[in-house]
C-alpha positions as CSV (number, residue, x, y, z in Angstrom):
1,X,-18.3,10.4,-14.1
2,X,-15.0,9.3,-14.4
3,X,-13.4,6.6,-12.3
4,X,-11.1,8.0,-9.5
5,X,-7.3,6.8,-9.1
6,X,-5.4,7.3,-6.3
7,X,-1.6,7.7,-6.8
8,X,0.3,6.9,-3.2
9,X,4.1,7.2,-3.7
10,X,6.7,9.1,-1.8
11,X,8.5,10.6,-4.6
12,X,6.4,13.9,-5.6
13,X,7.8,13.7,-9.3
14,X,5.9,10.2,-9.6
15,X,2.8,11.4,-8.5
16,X,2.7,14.7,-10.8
17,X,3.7,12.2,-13.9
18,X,1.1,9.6,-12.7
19,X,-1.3,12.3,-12.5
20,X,-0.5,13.9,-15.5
21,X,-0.6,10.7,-17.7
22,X,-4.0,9.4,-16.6
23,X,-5.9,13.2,-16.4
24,X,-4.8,12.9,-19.9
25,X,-6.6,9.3,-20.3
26,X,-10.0,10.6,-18.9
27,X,-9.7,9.4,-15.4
28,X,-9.8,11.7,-12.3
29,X,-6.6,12.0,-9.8
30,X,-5.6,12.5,-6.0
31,X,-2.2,11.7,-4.3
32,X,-0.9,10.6,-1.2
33,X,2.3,10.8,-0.2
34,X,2.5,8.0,2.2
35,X,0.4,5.4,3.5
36,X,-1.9,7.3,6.0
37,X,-2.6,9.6,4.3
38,X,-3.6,7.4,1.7
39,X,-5.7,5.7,4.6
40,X,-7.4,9.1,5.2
41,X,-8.2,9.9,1.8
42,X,-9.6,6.4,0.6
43,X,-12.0,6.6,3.4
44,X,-12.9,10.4,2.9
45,X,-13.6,9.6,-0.6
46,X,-14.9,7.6,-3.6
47,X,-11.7,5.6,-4.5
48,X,-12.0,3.5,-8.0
49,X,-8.2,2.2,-8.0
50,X,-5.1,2.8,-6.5
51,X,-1.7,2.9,-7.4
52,X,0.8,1.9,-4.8
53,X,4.3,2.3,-4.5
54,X,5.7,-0.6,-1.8
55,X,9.3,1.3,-1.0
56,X,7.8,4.5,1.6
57,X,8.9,6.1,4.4
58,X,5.8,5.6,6.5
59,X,4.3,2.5,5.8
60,X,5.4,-0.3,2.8
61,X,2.9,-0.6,0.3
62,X,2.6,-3.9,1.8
63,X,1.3,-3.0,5.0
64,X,-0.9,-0.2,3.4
65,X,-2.8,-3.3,1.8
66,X,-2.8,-5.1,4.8
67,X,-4.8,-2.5,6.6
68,X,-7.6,-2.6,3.2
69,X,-7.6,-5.5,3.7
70,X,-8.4,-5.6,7.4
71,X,-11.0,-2.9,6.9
72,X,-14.6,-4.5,5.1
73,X,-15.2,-0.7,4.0
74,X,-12.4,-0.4,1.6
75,X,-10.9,-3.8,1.3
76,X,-12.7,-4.1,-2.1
77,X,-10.8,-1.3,-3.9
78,X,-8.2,-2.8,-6.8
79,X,-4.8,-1.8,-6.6
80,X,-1.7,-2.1,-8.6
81,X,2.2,-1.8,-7.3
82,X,4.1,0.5,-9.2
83,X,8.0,0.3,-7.5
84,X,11.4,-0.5,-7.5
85,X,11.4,-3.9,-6.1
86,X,11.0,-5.8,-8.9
87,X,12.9,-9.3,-8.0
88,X,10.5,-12.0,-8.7
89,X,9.5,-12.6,-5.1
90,X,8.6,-9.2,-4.9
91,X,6.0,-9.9,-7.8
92,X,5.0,-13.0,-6.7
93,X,4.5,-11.9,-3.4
94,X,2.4,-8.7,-5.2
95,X,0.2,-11.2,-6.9
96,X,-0.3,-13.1,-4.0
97,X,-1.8,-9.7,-2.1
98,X,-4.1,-9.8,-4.6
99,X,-2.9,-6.9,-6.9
100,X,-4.3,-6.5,-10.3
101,X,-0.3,-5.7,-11.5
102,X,2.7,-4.8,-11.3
103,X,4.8,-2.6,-12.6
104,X,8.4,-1.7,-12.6
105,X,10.5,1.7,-11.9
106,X,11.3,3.3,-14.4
107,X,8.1,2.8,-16.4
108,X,6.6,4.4,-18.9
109,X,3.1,5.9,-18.4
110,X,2.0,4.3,-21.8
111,X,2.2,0.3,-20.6
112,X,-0.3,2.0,-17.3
């Protein structure tokens, strides 16, 4: 079985492209457009990786690692930021949440 990713970014374009790119790969997709519903569907199913924008209307990719984090059920998952803020704080701060990378906006599906 392939692993599942879950793509969370506001921007509807982005997820169809992220989606596109790693069907293509092998891996298995769903999208959330913000960070609740992101919530909803890590804990409603299997969830391998996720993708995370930090700039959303809802909740920052920040805080939606905060509440993994907070929660021994899903605090395990990996993730990766995949955004617009890409000032060095903002990557060190990434790294320091614990994120397995980080990726700036506009990127191209090939260095995922």
């Amino acid at each position: 079985m392939a692993e599942m990713i879950l793509i969370v970014d506001d921007e509807a374009g982005v997820r169809e492209l992220l989606g596109d790119a790693l069907r293509i790969a092998g891996f298995e997709t769903s999208t959330a457009s913000d960070g609740m519903s992101a919530l909803t569907a890590i804990r409603n199913k299997k969830t391998d990786l996720l993708i995370i924008d930090i700039l959303m209307s809802d909740m920052s990719g920040y805080d939606l690692v905060r509440s993994l984090r907070n929660d021994p059920t899903i605090s395990h998952i990996p993730f990766i930021f995949l955004t617009a803020k890409g000032m060095t704080e903002d990557r060190i701060t990434g790294y320091k949440m614990g994120c397995k990378a980080y990726l700036g906006k506009p990127f191209d599906p090939e260095e995922l």
